[in-house]
TORTORSE-315874 format. One record per residue (C-alpha): x, z, y; residue number from 1. Coordinates in Angstrom, 1 decimal. Each point is the difference from the previous one (the first is absolute). Layout:
BEGIN
@xx->X | zz->Z | yy->Y | i->NUM .
...
REM end
This chain:
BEGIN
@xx->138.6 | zz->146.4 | yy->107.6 | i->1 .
@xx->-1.8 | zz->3.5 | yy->1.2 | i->2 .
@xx->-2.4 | zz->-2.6 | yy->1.9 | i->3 .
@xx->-0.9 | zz->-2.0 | yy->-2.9 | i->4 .
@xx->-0.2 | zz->3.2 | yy->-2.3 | i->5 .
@xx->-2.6 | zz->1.5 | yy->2.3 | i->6 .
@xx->-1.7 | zz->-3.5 | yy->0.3 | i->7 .
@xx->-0.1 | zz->-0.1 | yy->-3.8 | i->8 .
@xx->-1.8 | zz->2.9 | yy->-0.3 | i->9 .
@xx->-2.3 | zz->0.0 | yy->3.0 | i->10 .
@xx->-0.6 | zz->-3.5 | yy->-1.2 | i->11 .
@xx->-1.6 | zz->0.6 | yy->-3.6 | i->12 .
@xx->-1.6 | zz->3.4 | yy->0.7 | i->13 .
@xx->1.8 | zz->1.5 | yy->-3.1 | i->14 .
@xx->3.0 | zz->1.7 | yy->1.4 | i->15 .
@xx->2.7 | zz->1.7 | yy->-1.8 | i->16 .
@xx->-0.3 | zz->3.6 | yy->1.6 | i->17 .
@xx->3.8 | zz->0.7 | yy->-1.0 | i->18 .
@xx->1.1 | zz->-2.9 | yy->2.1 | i->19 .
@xx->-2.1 | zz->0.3 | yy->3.2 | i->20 .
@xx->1.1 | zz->3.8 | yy->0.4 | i->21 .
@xx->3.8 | zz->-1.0 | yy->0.0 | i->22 .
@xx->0.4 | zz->-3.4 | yy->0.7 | i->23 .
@xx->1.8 | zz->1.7 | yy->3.4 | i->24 .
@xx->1.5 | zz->3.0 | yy->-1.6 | i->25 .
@xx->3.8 | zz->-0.3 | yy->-0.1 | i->26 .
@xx->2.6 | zz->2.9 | yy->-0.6 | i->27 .
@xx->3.9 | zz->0.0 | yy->0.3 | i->28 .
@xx->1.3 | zz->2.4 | yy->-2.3 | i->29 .
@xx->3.6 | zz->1.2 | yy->-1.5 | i->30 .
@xx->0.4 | zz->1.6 | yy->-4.1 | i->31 .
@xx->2.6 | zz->1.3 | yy->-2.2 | i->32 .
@xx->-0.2 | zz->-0.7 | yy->-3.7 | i->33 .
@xx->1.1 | zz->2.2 | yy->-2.6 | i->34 .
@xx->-0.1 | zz->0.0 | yy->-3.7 | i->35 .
@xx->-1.5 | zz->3.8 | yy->0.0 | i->36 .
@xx->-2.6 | zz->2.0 | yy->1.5 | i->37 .
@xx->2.9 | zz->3.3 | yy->0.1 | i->38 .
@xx->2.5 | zz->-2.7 | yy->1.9 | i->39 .
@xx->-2.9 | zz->-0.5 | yy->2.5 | i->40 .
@xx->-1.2 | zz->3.0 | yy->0.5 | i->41 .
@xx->3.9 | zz->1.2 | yy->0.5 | i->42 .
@xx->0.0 | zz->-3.0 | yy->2.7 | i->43 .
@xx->-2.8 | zz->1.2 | yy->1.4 | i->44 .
@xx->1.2 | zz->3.2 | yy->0.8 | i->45 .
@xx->3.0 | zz->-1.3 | yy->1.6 | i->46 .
@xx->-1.4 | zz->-2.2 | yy->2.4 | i->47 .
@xx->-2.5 | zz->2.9 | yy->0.9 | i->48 .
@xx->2.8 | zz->2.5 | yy->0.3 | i->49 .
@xx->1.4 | zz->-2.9 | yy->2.5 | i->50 .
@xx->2.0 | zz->-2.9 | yy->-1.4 | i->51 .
@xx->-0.6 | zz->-2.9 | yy->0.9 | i->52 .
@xx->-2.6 | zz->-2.3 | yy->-1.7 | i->53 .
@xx->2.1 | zz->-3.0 | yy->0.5 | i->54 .
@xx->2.9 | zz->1.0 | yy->-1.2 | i->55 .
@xx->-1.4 | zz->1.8 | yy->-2.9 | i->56 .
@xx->-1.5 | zz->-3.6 | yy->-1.2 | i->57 .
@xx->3.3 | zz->-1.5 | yy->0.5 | i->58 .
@xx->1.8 | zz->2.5 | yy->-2.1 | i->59 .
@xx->-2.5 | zz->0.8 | yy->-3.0 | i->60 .
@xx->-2.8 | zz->-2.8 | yy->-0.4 | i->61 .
@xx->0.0 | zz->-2.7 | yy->-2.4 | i->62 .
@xx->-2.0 | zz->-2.3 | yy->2.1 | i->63 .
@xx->2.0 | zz->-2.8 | yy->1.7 | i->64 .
@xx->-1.6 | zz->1.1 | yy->3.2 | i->65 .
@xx->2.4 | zz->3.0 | yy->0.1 | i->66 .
@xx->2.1 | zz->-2.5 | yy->2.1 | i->67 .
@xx->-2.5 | zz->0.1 | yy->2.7 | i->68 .
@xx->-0.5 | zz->3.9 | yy->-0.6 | i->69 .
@xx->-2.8 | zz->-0.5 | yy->-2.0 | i->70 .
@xx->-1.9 | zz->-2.4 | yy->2.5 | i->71 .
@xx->-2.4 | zz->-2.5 | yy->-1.3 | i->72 .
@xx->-1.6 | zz->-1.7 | yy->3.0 | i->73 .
@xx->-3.9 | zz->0.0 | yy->1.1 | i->74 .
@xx->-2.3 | zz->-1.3 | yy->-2.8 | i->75 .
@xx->-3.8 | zz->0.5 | yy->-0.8 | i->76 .
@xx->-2.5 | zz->1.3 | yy->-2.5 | i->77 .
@xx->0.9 | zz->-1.2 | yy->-3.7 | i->78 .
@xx->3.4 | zz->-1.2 | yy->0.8 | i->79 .
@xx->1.5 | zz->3.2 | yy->-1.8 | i->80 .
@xx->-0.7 | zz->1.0 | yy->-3.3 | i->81 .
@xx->-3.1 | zz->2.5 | yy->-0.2 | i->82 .
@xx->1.4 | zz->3.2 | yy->0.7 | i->83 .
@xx->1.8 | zz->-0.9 | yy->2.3 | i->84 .
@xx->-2.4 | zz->-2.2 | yy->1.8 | i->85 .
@xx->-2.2 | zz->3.7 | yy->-0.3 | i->86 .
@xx->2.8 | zz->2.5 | yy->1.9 | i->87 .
@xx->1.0 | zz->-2.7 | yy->2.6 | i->88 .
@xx->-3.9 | zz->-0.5 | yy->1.3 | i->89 .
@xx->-0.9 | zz->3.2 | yy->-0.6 | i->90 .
@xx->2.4 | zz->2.7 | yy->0.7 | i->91 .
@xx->1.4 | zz->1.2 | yy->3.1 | i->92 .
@xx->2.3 | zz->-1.8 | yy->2.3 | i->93 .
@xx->3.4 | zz->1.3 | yy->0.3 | i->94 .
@xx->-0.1 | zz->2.5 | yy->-3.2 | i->95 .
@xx->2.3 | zz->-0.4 | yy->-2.7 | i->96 .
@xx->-2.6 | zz->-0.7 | yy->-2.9 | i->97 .
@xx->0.5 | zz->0.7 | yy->-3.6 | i->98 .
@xx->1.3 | zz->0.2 | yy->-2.2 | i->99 .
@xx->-2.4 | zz->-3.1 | yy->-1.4 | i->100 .
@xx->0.4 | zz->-1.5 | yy->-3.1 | i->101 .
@xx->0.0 | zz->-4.1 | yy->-0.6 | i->102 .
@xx->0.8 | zz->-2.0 | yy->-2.6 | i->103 .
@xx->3.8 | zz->-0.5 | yy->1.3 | i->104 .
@xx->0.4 | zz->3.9 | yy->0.3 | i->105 .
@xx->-0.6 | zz->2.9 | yy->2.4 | i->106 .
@xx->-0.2 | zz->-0.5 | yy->4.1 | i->107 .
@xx->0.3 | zz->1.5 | yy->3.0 | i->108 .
@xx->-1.7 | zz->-1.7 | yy->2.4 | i->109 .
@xx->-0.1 | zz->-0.4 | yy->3.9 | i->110 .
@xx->-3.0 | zz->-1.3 | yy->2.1 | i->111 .
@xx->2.1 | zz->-1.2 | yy->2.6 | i->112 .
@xx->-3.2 | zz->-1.6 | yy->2.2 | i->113 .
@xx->-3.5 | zz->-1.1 | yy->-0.8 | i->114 .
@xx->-2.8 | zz->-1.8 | yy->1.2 | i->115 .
@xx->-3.6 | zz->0.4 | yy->-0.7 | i->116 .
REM end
């Protein structure tokens, strides 16, 4: 698929910038939803102060991936909604991020890995 992609564009001349710069980015990241910005930036404070981000997601996020402590695998560019897709392959890895507001709520969010 990544072959043909680059093929594709190599092929007609006309690439699509976007997809040539991350066809190969990937990031593996973890998040805790919230319904408000006050809930997750009283999160946020916890886990800085030294709870666990894992078990925070398990015990307060509205996301089914609070089973997995907030875990939601490796995926790439445009995969996640906007602003979420912005943070993740942008901001630094191993930071709690946010709070950042999407249209399912408020999250905290953890760049677990990345790959330019």
């Amino acid at each position: 698929m990544i072959l043909a992609a680059l093929w594709s564009c190599r092929k007609s001349g006309k690439a699509n910038i976007y997809q040539k710069e991350n066809v190969m980015k990937r990031a593996s990241a973890r998040h805790i939803l919230v319904a408000s910005k006050e809930v997750c930036e009283n999160l946020k404070a916890e886990i800085e102060g030294g709870k666990d981000f894992a078990a925070v997601a398990k015990e307060n996020s509205l996301c089914p991936s609070k089973r997995d402590g907030g875990a939601l695998g490796t995926f790439s560019p445009g995969q996640m909604v906007k602003e979420f897709d912005e943070v993740v392959f942008t901001g630094e890895v191993g930071k709690v991020l946010g709070p950042v507001k999407t249209q399912f709520g408020y999250h905290l969010i953890e760049i677990t890995n990345r790959t330019e």
